[in-house]
C-alpha positions in Angstrom: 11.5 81.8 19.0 10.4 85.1 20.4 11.5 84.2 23.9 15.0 83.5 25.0 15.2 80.1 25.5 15.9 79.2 29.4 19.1 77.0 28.2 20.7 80.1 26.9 20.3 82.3 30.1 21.5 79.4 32.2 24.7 78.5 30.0 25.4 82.5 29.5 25.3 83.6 32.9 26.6 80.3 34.0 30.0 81.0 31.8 30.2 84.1 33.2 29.9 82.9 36.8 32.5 80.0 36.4 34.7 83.0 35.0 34.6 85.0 37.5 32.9 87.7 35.8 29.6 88.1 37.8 28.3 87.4 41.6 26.3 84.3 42.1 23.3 86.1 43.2 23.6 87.8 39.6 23.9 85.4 37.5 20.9 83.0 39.5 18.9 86.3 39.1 19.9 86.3 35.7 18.7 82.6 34.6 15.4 82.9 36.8 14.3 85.6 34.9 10.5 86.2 35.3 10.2 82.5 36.4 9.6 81.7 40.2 11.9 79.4 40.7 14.9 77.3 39.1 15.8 73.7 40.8 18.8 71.0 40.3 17.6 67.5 41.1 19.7 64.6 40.3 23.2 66.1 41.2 25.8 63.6 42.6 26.0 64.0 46.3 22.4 65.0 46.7 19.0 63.3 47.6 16.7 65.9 46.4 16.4 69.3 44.1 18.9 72.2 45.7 19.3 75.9 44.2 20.9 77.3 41.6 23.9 78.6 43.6 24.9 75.5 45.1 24.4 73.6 42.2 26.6 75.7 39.7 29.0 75.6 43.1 28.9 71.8 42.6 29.3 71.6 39.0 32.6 73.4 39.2 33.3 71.3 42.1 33.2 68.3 39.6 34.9 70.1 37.2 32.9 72.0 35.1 34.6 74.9 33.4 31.9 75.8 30.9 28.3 75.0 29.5 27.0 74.7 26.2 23.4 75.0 25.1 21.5 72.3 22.5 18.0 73.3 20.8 16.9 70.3 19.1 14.0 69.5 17.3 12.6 66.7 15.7 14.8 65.3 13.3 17.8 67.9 14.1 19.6 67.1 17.1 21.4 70.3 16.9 24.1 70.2 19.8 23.6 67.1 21.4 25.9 64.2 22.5 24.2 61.2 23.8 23.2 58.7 25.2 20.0 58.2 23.7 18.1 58.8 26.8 19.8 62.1 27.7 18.7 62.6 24.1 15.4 61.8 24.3 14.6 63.9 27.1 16.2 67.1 25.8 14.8 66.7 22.1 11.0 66.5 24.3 11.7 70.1 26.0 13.5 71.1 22.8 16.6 72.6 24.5 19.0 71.2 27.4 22.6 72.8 28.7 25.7 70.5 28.5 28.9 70.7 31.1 32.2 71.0 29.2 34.7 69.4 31.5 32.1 66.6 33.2 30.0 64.4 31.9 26.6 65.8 33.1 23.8 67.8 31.2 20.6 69.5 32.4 17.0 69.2 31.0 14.6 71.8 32.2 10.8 70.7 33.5 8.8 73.6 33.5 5.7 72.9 35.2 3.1 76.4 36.1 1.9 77.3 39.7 -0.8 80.0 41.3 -4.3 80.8 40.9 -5.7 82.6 38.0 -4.1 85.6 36.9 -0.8 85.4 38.8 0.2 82.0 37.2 4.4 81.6 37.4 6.9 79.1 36.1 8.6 76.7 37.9 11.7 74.7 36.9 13.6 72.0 37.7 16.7 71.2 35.8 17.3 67.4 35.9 20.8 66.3 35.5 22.2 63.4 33.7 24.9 61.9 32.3 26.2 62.7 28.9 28.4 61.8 26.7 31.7 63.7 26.5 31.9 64.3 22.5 31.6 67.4 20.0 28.2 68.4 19.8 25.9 68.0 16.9 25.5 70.1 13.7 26.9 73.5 15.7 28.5 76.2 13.2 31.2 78.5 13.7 29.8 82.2 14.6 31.1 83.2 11.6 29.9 80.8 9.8 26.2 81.1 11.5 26.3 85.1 10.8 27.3 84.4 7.1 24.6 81.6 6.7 21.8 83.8 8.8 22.5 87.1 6.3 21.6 83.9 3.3 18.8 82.6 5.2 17.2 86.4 5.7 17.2 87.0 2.1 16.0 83.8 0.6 13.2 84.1 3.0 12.0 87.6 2.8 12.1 87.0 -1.1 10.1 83.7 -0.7 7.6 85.6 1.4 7.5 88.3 -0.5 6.7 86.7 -3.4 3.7 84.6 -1.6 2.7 88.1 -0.4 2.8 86.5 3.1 2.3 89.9 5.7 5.6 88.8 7.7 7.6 90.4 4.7 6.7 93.6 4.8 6.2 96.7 7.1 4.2 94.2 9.3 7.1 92.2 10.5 9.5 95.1 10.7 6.6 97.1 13.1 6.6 93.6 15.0 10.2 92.9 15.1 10.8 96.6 16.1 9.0 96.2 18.8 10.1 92.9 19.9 13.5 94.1 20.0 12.6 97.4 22.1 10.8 94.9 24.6 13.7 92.7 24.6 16.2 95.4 25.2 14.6 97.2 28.3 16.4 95.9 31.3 18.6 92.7 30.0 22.0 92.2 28.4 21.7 90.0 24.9 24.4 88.1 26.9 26.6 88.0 29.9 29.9 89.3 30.2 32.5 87.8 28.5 31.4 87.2 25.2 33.0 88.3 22.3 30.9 91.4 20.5 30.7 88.8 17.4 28.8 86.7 19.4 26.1 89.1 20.7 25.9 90.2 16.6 24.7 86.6 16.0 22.9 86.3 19.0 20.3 89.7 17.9 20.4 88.3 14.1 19.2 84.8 15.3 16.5 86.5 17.4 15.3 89.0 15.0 15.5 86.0 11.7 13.3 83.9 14.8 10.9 86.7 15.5 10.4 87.0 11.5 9.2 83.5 11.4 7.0 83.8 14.4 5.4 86.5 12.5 4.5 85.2 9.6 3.3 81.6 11.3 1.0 84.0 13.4 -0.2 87.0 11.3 -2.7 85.1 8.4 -1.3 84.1 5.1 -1.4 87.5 3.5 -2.1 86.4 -0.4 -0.5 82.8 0.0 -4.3 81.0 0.7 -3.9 77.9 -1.7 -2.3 74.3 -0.5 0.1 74.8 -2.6 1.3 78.4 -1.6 1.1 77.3 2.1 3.3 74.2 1.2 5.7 77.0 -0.1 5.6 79.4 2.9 6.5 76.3 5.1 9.6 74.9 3.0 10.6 78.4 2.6 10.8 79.4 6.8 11.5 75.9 8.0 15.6 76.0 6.7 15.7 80.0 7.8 14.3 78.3 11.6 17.0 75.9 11.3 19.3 78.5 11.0 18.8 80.4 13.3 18.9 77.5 15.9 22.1 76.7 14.8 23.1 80.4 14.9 21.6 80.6 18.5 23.7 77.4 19.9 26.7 79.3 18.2 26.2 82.6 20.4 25.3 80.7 23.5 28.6 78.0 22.6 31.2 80.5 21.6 33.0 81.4 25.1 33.5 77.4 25.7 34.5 76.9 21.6 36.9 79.8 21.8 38.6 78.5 25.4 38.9 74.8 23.5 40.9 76.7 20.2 43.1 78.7 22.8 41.6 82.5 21.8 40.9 83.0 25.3 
């Protein structure tokens, strides 16, 4: 979870683009990122993949007034709607965006490109139908920000107690640093989210960045089956969380148009 997941960037800056809020040649430089390229294939009215411009033109076109973001995994198919195969593919790449306002939703396929040492990323988002129904498992922000603050300290007590490195001054060194990286040069969000959502959005990351750590930085004192069996029950619920939390950032310009806040 130490990357920002390419769902979120395209649903953020995709909200903020259907609002009015940025330029389209911002908001496409925005969801690229540090990938090459970003594609659409599969949109109605067209026979091959187009660009990110016309095909959030198109979407709105249809009637798309927002996007939400899903990050399933197995067994969680946190903000998903159906049909099974729209399902199916998103739960394989582990993240998908849905249109609010049109039945459509769009998978990423992220294949790499270019010789040795200058290898880059290139997507295609393939769009499908979905079904028009509330998404799965997706809190509140406040309730994400309230269960994220629980989730943090059951786990840094579980790992603590394991003496698993991720607890201590090695996570907060990593996490530090993570966050310095993440901050140079990029909004948390786009413009027009509420201040509660970026909040959620930075607690998500830095909960996600915890368990990265202690997945990749040795087992600290917790060497047994048994301790290790520990570790994992103790991180995978805090991992869930902060999914959820994420999909609650990413979700929360579209949930607060739907209650009538905005």
């Amino acid at each position: 979870m130490l990357s920002e997941p390419r769902s979120g960037r395209l649903a953020a800056w995709g909200n903020a683009l259907l609002a009015g809020l940025v330029s389209p040649d911002d908001a496409v430089l925005a969801i690229v990122g540090e990938d090459a390229v970003h594609r659409v294939e599969g949109l109605p009215g067209e026979s091959g993949p187009v660009g990110l411009t016309l095909a959030l033109g198109r979407l709105r076109a249809l009637g798309v007034s927002g996007l939400r973001v899903a990050l399933p995994a197995p067994g969680h198919p946190l903000g998903l709607s159906g049909p099974p195969e729209f399902n199916a593919r998103a739960m394989d790449a582990q993240e998908a965006v849905l249109c609010h306002g049109a039945g459509f939703g769009l998978v990423p396929e992220v294949s790499e490109a270019g010789p040795v040492g200058d290898v880059h990323a290139e997507v295609v988002w393939r769009c499908l139908a979905v079904r028009e129904a509330p998404p799965a498992d997706v809190p509140s922000l406040g309730e994400a920000e309230r269960e994220l603050a629980e989730a943090l300290r059951d786990a840094t007590e579980v790992l603590s107690r394991l003496d698993v490195a991720a607890s201590g001054p090695v996570a907060e060194a990593a996490i530090d640093a993570y966050r310095a990286r993440a901050e140079r040069g990029r909004e948390v969000l786009a413009p027009g989210y509420p201040g509660r959502a970026v909040r959620v959005l930075e607690l998500a990351q830095r909960v996600g960045t915890l368990i990265d750590v202690a997945y990749e930085n040795g087992h600290g004192g917790a060497v047994s089956a048994s301790e290790m069996a520990a570790r994992g029950e103790a991180l995978r619920p805090v991992e869930r969380t902060a999914r959820r939390a994420q999909v609650a950032a990413y979700n929360s310009v579209v949930e607060e148009r739907e209650r009538g806040v905005r």
